[in-house]
N, CA, C and O of each residue as an XYZ file, in Angstrom:
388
protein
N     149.686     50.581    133.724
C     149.351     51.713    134.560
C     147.849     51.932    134.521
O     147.376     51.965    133.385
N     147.212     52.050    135.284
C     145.699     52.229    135.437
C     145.588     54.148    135.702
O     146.124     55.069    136.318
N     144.544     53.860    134.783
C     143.774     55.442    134.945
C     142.713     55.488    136.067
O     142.051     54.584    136.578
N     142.756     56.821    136.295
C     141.989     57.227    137.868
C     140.371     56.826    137.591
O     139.754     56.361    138.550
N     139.719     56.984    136.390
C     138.657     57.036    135.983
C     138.411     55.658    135.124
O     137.232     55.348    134.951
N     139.017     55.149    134.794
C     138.305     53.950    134.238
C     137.421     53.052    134.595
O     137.533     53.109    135.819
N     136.783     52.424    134.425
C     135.408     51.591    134.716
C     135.785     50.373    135.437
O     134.963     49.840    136.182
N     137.312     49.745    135.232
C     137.564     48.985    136.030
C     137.650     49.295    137.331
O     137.026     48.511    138.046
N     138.196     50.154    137.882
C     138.954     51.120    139.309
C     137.078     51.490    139.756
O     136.990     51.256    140.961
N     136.498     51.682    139.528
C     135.027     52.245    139.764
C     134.293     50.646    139.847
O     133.725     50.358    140.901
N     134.318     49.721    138.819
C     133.739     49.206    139.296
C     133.718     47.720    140.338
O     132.769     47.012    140.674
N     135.336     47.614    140.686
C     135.915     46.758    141.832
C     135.665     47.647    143.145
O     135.315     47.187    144.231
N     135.857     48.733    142.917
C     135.698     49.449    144.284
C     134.388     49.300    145.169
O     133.352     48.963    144.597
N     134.384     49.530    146.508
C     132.939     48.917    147.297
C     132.381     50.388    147.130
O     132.950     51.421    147.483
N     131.235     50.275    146.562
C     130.480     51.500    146.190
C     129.138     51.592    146.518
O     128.710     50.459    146.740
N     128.185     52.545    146.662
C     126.814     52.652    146.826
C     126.258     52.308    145.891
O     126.862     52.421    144.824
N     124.928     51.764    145.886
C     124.128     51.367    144.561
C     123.620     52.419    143.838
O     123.713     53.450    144.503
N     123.156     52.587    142.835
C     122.272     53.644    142.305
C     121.255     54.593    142.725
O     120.933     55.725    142.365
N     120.872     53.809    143.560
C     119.527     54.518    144.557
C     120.152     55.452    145.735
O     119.811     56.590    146.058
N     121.305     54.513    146.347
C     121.837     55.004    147.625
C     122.685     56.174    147.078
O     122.543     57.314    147.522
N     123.700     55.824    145.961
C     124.595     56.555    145.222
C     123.574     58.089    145.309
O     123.894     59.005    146.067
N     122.633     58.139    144.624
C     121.748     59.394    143.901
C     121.359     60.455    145.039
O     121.581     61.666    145.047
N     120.578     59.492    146.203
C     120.360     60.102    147.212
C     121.712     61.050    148.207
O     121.686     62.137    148.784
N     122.713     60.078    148.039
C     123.834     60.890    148.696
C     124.321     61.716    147.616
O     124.973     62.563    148.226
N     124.373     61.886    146.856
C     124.411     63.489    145.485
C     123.486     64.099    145.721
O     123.940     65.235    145.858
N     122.252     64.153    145.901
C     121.521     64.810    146.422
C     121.468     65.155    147.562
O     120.778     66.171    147.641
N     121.915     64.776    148.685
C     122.469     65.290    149.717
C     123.088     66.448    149.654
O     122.741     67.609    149.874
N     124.295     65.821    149.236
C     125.519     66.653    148.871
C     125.615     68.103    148.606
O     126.234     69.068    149.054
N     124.123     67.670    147.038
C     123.847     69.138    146.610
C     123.328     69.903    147.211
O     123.571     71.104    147.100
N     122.453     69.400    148.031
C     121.680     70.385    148.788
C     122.105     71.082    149.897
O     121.440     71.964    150.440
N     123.510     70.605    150.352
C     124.409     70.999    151.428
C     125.427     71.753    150.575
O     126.194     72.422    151.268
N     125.636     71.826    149.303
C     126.383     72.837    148.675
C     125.682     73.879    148.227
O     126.427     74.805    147.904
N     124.233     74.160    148.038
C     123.619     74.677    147.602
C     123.436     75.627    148.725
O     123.723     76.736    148.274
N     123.094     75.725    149.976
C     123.230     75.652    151.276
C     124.175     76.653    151.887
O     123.965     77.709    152.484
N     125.483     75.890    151.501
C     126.539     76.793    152.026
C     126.717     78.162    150.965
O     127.147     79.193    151.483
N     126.399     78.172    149.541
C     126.341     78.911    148.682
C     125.631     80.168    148.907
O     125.950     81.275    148.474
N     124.446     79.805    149.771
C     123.377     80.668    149.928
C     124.103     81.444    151.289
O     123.688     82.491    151.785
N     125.028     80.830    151.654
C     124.687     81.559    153.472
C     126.201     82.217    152.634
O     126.423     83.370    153.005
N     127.052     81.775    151.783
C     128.239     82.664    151.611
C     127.803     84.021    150.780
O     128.522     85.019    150.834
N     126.578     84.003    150.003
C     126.171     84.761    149.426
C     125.092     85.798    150.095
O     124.794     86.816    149.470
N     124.489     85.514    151.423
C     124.058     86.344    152.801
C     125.195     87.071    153.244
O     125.085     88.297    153.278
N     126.154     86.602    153.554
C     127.205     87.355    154.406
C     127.615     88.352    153.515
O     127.646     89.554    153.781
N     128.005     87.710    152.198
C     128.506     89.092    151.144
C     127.750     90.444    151.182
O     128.165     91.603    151.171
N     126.124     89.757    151.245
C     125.578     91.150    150.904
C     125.156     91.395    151.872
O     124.291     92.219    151.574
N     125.118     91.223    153.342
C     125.617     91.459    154.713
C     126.663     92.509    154.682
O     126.277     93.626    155.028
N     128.223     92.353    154.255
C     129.331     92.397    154.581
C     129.275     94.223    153.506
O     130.038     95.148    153.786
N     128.297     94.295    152.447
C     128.344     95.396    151.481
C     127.523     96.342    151.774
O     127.724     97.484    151.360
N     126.353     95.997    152.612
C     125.062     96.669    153.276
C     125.983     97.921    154.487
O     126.051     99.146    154.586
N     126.605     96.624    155.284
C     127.072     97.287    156.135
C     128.440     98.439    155.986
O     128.676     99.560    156.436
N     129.113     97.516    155.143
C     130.149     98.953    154.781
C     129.816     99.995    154.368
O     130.370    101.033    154.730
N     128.604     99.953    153.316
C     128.098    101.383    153.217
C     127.697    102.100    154.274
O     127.879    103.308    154.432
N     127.024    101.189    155.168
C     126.721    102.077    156.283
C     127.711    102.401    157.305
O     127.546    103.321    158.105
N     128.468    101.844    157.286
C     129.554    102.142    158.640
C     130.679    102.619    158.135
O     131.463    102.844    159.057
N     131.270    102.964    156.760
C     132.726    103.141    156.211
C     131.967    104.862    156.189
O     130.804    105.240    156.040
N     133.358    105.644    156.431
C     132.583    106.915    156.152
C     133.656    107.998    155.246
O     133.422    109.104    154.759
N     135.354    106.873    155.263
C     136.033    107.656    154.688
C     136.904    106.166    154.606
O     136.788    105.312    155.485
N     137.899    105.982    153.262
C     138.959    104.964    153.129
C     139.808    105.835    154.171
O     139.912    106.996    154.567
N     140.468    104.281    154.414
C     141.729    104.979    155.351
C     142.501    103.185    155.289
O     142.126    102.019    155.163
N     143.728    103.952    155.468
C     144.995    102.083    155.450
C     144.452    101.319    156.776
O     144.887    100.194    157.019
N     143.760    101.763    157.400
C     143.500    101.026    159.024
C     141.636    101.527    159.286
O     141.093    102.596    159.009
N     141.074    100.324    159.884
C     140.046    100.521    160.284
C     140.343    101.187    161.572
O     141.304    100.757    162.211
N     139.530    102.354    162.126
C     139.177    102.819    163.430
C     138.431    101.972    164.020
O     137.904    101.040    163.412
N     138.214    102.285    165.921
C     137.559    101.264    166.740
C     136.186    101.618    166.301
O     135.326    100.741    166.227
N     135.935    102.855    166.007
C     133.859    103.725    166.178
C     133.728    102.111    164.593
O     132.969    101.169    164.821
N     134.497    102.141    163.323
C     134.168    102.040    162.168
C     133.798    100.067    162.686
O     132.716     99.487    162.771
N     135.304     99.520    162.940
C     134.776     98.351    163.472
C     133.684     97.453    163.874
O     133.030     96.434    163.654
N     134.016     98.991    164.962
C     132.306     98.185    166.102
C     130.803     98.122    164.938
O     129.986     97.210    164.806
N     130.869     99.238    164.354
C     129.768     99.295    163.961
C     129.712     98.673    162.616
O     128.673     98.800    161.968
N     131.057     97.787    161.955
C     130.568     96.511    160.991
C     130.444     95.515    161.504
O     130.129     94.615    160.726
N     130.606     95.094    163.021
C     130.658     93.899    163.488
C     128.984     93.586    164.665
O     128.472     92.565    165.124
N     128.806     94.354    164.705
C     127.147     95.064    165.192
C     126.344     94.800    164.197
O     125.532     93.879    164.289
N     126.460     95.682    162.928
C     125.725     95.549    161.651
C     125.558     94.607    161.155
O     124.436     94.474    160.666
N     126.620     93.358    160.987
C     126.709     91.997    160.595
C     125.691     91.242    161.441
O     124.553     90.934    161.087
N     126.263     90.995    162.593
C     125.548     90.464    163.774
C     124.051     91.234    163.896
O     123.249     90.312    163.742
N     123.658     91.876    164.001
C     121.832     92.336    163.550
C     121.682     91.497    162.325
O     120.987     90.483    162.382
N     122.296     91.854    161.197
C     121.317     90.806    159.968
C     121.332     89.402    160.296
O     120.433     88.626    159.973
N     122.559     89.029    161.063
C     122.570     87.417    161.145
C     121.696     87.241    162.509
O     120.948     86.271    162.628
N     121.808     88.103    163.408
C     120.345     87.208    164.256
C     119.014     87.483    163.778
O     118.176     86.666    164.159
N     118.410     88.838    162.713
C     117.402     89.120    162.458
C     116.733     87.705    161.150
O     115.576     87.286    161.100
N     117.927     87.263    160.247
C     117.276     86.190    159.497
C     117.065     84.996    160.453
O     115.978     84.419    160.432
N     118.159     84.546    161.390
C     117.948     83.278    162.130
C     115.844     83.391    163.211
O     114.829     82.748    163.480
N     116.479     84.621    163.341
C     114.826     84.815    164.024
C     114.072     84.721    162.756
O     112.979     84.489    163.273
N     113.892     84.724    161.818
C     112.985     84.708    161.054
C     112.876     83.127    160.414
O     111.916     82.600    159.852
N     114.094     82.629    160.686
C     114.177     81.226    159.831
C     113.575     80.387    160.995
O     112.682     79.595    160.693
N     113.965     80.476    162.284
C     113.066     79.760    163.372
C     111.641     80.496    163.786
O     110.789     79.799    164.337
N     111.395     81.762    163.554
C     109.860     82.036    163.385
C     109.139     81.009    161.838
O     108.235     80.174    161.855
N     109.441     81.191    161.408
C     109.231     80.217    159.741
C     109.169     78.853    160.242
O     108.156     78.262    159.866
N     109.995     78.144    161.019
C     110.254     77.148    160.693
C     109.166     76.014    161.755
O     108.727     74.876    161.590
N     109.034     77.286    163.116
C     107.896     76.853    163.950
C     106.269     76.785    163.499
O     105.361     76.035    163.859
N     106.322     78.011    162.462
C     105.043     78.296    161.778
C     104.702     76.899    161.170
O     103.674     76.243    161.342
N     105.772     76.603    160.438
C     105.661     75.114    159.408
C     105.362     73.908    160.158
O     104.901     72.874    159.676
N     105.769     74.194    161.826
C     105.844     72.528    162.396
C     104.094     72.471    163.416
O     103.411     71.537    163.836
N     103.940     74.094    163.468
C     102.515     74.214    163.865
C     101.519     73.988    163.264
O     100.576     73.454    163.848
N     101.434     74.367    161.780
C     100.424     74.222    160.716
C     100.261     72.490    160.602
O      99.234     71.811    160.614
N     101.875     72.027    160.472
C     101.708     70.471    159.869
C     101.130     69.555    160.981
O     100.676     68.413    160.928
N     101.305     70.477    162.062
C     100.133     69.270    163.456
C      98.602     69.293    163.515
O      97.979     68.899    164.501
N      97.939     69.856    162.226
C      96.736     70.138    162.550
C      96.529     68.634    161.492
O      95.405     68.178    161.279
């Protein structure tokens, strides 16, 4: 019976080299690192705004309470994207000089 991890099973298999291997982990990470950051925007997106828009618990959201977490969300998420493409033009203007 062969184990999932043994050195044989790893090293018959068609695999990336060391260099290629490293770079795609580094990829990887930086695309997990990535999604980490934007799940951790929305949270404190998602806590900003309930304070501001919740004004009493209740078993059911109202339409006024809704609108105005789904408004509130949507302002922070186009106000960073404008800022990440103001940023990001700044960077591609500077690097043409």
């Amino acid at each position: 019976m062969s184990d999932l991890y043994s050195s044989d099973d790893l090293s018959s298999s068609p695999t990336l080299g060391g260099k290629e291997a490293d770079a795609e982990f580094q990829q990887f990470l930086l695309v997990e690192r990535e999604r980490a950051k934007l799940q951790a925007q929305i949270h404190e997106f998602s806590d900003i705004c309930w304070e501001k828009c919740m004004d009493k618990p209740g078993s059911k959201l109202d339409s006024k309470t809704e609108t105005c977490l789904v408004n509130c969300v949507n302002r922070f998420i186009d106000v960073s994207l404008l800022i990440t493409n103001r940023f990001s033009q700044m960077l591609q203007k500077n690097s043409g000089f």
